[in-house]
C-alpha positions as a Markdown table, in Angstrom:
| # | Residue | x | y | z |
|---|---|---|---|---|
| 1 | Unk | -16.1 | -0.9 | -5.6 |
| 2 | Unk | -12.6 | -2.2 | -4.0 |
| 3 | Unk | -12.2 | -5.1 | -2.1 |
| 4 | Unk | -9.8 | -3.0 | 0.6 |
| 5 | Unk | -8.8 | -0.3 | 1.5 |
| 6 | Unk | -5.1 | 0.9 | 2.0 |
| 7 | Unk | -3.5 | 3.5 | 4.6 |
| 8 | Unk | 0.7 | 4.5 | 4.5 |
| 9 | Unk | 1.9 | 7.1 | 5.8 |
| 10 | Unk | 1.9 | 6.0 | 9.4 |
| 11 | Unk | 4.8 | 6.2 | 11.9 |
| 12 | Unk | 6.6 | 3.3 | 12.9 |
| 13 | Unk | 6.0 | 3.5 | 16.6 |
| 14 | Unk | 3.1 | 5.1 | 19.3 |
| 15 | Unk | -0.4 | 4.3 | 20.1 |
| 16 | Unk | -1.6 | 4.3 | 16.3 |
| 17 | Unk | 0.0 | 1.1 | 15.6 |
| 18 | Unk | -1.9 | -0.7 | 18.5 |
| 19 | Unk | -4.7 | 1.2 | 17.9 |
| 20 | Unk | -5.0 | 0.4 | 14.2 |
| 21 | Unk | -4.1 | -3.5 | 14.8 |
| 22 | Unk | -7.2 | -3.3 | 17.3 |
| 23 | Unk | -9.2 | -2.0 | 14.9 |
| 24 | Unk | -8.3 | -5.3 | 12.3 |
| 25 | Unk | -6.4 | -3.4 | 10.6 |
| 26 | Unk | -3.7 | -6.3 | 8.8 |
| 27 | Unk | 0.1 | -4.6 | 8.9 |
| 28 | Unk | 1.5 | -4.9 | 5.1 |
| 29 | Unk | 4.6 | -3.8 | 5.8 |
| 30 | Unk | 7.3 | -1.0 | 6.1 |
| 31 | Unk | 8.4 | 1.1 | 3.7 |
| 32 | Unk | 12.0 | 2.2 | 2.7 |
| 33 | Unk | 12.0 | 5.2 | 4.4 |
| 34 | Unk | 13.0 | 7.2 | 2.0 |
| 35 | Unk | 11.7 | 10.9 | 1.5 |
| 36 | Unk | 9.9 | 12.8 | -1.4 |
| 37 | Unk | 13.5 | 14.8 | -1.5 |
| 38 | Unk | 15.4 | 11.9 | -2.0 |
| 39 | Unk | 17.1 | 12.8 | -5.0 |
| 40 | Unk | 20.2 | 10.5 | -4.7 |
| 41 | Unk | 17.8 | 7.0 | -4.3 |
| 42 | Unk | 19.3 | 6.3 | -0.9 |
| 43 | Unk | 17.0 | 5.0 | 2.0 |
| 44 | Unk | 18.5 | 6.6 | 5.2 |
| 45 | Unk | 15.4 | 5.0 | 6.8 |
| 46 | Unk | 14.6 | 8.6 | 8.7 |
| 47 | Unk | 10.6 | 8.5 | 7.7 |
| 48 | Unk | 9.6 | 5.3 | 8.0 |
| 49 | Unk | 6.4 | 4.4 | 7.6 |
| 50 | Unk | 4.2 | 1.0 | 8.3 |
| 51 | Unk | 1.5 | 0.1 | 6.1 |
| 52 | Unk | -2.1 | -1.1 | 6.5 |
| 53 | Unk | -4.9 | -3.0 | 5.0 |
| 54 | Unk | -8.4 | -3.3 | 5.7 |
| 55 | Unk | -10.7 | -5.9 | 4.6 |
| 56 | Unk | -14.0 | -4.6 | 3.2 |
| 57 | Unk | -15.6 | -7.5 | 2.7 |
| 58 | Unk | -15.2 | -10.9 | 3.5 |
| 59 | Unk | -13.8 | -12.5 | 0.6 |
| 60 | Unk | -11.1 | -10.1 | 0.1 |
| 61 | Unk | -8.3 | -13.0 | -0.3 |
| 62 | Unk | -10.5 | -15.0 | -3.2 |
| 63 | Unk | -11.3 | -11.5 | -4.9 |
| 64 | Unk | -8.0 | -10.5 | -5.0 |
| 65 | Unk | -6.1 | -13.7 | -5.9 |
| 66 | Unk | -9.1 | -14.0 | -8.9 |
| 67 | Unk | -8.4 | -10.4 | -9.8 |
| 68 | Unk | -7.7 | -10.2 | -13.3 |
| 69 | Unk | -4.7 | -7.7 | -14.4 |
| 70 | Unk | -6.1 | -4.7 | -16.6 |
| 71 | Unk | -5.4 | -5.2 | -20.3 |
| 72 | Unk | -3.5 | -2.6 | -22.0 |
| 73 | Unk | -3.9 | -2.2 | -25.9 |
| 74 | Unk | -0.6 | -2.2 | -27.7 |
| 75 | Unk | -2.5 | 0.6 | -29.5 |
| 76 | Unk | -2.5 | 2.9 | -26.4 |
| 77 | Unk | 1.6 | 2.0 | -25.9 |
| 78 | Unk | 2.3 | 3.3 | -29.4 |
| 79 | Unk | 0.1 | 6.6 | -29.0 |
| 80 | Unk | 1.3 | 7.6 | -25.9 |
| 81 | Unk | 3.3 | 10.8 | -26.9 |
């Protein structure tokens, strides 16, 4: 079970911003704004998008700071194709 939970994809401006902030939602950030089409890796910053966290429990800064990476084999590396 995860700690939190994680919405993109949200404009930059209007009513959902407030609404999610209202709702404790914690703002991560923006993101590049750069398109699924964007073939020559240039941010025009047209599709903006603000990102969002929700706590899902209480201790979701000690859970996450005590979080241990996931181990990869070097087994699985050399395997891959």
């Amino acid at each position: 079970m995860g700690s939190a939970k994680c919405s993109g994809d949200l404009p930059t401006s209007g009513t959902w911003n407030t609404a999610a902030r209202a709702a404790n939602w914690i703002p991560l950030g923006q993101t590049q704004g750069r398109g699924r089409m964007d073939r020559y890796h240039q941010a025009d910053g047209s599709a903006r998008k603000l990102l969002f966290i929700y706590p899902l429990c209480r201790d979701v800064q000690q859970r996450l700071r005590e979080a241990q990476p996931p181990c990869f084999s070097s087994e699985a590396e050399a395997d891959w194709a």
